[in-house]
C-alpha positions in Angstrom: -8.4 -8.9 0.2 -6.8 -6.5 -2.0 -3.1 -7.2 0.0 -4.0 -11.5 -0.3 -4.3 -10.6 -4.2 -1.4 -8.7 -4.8 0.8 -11.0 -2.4 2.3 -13.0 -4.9 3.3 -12.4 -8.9 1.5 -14.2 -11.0 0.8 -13.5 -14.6 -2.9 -12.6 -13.6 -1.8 -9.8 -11.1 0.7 -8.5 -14.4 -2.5 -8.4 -16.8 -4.4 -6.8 -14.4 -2.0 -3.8 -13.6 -1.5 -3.4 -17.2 -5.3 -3.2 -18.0 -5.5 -0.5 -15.3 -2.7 1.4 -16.9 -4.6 1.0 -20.1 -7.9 2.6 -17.9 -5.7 5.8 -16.8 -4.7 6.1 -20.6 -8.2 5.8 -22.1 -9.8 7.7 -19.0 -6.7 10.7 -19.3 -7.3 10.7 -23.2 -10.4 11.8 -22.6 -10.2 14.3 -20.3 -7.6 15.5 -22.2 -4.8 15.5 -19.4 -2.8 12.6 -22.4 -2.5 14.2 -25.6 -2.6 11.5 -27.9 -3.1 7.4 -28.1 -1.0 5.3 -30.1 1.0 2.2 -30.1 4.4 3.8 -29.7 3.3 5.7 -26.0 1.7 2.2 -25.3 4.9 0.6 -26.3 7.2 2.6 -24.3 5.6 2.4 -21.4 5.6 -1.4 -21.5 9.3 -1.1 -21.8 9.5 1.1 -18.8 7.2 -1.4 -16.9 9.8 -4.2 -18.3 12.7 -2.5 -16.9 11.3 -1.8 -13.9 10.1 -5.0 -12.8 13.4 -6.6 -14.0 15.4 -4.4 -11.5 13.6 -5.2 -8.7 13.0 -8.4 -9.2 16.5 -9.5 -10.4 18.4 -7.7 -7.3 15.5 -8.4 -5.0 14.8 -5.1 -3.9 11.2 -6.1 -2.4 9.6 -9.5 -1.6 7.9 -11.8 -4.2 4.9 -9.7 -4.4 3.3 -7.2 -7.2 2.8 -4.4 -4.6 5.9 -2.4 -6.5 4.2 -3.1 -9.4 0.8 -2.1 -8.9 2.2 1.0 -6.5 4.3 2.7 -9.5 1.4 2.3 -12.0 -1.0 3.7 -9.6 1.5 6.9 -8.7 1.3 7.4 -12.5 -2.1 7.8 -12.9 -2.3 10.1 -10.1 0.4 12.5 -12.1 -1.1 11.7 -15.8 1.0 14.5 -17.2 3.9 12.0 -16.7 2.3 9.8 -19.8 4.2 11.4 -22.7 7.3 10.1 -24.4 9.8 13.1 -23.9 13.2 14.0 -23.7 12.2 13.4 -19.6 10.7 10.1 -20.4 14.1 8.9 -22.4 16.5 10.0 -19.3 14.4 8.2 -17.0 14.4 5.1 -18.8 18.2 5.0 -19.5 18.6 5.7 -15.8 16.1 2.8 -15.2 18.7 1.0 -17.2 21.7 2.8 -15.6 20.1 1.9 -12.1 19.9 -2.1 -13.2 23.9 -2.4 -13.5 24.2 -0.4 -9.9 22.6 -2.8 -7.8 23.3 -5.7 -9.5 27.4 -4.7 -8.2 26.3 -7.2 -5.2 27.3 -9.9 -7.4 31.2 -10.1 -7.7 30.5 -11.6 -11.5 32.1 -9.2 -14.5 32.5 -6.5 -11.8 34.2 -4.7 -14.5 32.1 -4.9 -17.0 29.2 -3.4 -14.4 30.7 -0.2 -13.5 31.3 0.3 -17.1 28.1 -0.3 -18.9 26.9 2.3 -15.5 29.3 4.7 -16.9 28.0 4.4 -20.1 24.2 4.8 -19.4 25.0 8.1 -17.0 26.9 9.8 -20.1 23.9 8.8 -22.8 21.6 10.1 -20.1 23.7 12.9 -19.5 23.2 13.9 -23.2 19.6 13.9 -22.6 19.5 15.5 -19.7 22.7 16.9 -18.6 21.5 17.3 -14.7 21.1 13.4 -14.5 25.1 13.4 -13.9 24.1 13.9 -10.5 22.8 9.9 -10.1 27.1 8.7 -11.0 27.0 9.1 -7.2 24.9 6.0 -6.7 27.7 3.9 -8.8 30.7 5.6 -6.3 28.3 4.6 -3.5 27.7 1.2 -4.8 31.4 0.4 -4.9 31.8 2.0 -1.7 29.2 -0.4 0.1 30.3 -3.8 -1.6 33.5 -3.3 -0.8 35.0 -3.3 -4.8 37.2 -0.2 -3.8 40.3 0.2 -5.9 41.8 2.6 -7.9 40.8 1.0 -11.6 37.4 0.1 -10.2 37.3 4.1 -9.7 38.2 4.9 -13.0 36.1 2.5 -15.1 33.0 4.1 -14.6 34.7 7.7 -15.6 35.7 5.9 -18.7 31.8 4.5 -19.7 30.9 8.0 -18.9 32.9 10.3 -21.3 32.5 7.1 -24.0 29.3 8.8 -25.4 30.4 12.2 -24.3 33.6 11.8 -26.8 31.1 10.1 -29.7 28.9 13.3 -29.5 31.9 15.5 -29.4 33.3 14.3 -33.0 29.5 13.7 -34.4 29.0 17.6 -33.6 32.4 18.7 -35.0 31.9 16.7 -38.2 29.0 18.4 -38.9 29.6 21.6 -37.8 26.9 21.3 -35.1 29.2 22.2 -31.7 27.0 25.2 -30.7 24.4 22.0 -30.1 27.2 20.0 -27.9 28.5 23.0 -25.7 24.4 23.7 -24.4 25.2 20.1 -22.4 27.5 21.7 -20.2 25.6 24.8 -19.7 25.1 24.5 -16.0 22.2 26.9 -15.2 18.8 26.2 -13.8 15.5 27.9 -13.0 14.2 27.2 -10.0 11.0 28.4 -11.0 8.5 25.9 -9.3 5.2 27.6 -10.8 4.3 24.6 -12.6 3.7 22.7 -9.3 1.2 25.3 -7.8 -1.4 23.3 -8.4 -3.8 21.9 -4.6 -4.1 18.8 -6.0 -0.7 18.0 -7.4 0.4 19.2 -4.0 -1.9 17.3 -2.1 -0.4 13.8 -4.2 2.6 14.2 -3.8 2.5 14.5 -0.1 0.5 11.9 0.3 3.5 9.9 -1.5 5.9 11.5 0.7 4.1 10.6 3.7 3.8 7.3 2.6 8.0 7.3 2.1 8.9 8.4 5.0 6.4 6.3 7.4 7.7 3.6 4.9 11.3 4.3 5.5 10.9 4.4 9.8 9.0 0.8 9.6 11.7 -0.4 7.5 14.8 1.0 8.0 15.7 -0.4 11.6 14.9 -3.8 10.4 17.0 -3.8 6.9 20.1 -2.0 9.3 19.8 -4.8 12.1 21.1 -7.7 9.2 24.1 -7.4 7.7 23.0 -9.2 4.5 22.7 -7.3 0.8 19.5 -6.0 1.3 20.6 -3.5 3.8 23.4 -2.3 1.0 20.1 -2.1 -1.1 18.4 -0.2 0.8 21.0 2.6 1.6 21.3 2.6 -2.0 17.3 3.1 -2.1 17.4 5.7 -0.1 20.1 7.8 -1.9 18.6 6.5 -5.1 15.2 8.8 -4.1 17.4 11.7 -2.4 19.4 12.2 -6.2 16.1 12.0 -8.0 14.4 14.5 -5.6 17.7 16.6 -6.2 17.3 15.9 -10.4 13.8 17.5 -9.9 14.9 20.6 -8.6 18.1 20.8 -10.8 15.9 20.5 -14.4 15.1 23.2 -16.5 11.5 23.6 -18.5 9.5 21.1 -16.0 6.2 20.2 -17.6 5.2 17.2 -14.9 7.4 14.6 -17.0 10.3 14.4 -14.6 8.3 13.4 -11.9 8.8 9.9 -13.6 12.3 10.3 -11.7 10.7 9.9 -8.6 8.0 7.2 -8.8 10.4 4.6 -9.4 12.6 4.3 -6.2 9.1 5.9 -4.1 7.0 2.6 -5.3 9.7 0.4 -4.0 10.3 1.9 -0.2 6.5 1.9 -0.1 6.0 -1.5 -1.3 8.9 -2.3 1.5 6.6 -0.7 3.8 3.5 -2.9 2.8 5.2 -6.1 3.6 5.4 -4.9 7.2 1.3 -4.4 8.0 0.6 -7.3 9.9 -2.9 -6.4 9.6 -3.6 -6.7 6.3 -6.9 -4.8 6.4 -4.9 -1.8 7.3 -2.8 -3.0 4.5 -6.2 -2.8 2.0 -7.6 0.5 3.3 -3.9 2.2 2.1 -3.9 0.4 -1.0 -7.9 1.3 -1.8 -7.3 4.9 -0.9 -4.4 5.4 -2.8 -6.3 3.3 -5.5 -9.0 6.2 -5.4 -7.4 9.1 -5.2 -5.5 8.3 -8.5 -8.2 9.4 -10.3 -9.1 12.6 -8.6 -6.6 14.2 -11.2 -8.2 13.0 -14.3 -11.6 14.8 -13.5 -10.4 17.6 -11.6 
């Protein structure tokens, strides 16, 4: 039932994701795991969800359904500390953004113009999180697999990267500020991983994991066997969650925000793996559990 529902994308299925994003806001405002309500957290998040959607639905990176959807608002409300507009939240977006101009390099249209603007969004990421450098693999990847490998196409990206590198650079040195600018390129990390001691945060995100990898055996044979752009795609999904796993363990000062990272490319390989239950009871008893234990960390 829950599977038949979700099957397709009309507006209903949007409203009714949104309303229970709305229900893990109220819910984790009063248990106190979301600090504070207003219109701006609301309005970033629908941003997010509009950037989200776009880039999977524009590059096709999972069938006509809202399982993706419905799958990345319910991984949030399982980690409500990720509700909070932060330096974490920004760098995700941007590379939500970045991310958009990657796999849309199928297309040979303004080719250019693509690996630039990826560039681009990498360096004003990388001043909001300097470890987030690690995701202008995925562009060199991207050219790699369609095939766009020259020596300009090489370069280009290099070029959208230092862009607001250089633009930072002379705002600092105008005012005196370069202290600020060299802490970017201060390449330490603590691998302190106390914050994630935590049963239940455990227990969810293996449950997610699980959920990845049984997604990734289903799928991965039968996106390999086609030699179409969705197997491109899906290598590139699969690095895509590799370099955000490897962004989690590179950040400094974790506080449950930068598990945003993660829930993005996660919600689509499982959504992949949805559309593969032929029994779509199966399909509904996934779905209802995961539905569930979303909200064992709002009263726990």
């Amino acid at each position: 039932m829950l599977t038949n529902f979700f099957s397709n994308t009309k507006p209903v299925n949007t409203v009714f994701i949104i309303t229970l994003f709305m229900c893990y806001l109220g819910i984790g405002f009063f248990t106190g795991e979301v600090g504070h309500l207003n219109f701006g957290l609301f309005f970033w998040f629908l941003t997010l969800f509009g950037f989200v959607n776009f880039v999977n639905s524009r590059n096709d990176l999972t069938f006509d359904n809202s399982y993706f959807f419905l799958l990345f608002v319910i991984f949030i409300g399982c980690f409500p500390m990720t509700i909070h507009i932060n330096s974490f939240f920004y760098s995700n977006l941007i590379l939500v953004i970045y991310v958009r101009r990657v796999y849309s390099l199928q297309s040979s249209k303004n080719i250019s113009k693509k690996l630039f603007d990826s560039g681009l969004w990498i360096g004003i990421s990388f001043l909001i999180e300097p470890f987030s450098l690690v995701f202008i693999i995925l562009t060199y990847l991207a050219i790699l697999l369609h095939q766009h490998v020259d020596y300009r196409k090489l370069l280009i990206p290099l070029l959208g990267l230092v862009t607001p590198i250089i633009l930072s650079f002379t705002y600092h040195l105008w005012y005196e500020k370069l202290d600020q600018f060299y802490v970017l390129f201060h390449w330490y990390t603590s691998y302190d991983f106390s914050f994630y001691n935590n049963l239940t945060f455990q227990l969810l995100f293996g449950v997610i994991f699980l959920l990845v990898f049984i997604s990734f055996i289903l799928k991965t044979p039968k996106a390999l066997s086609v030699k179409n752009t969705f197997r491109k795609n899906w290598i590139l999904l699969c690095f895509h969650i590799l370099l955000a796993c490897t962004l989690l363990v590179l950040i400094k000062n974790r506080n449950g925000t930068e598990i945003l990272y993660v829930l993005f490319p996660a919600a689509i390989i499982i959504a992949n793996g949805f559309e593969l239950f032929r029994k779509k009871w199966f399909a509904d008893i996934i779905l209802l559990l995961i539905f569930l234990i979303s909200f064992v960390p709002l009263f726990i």
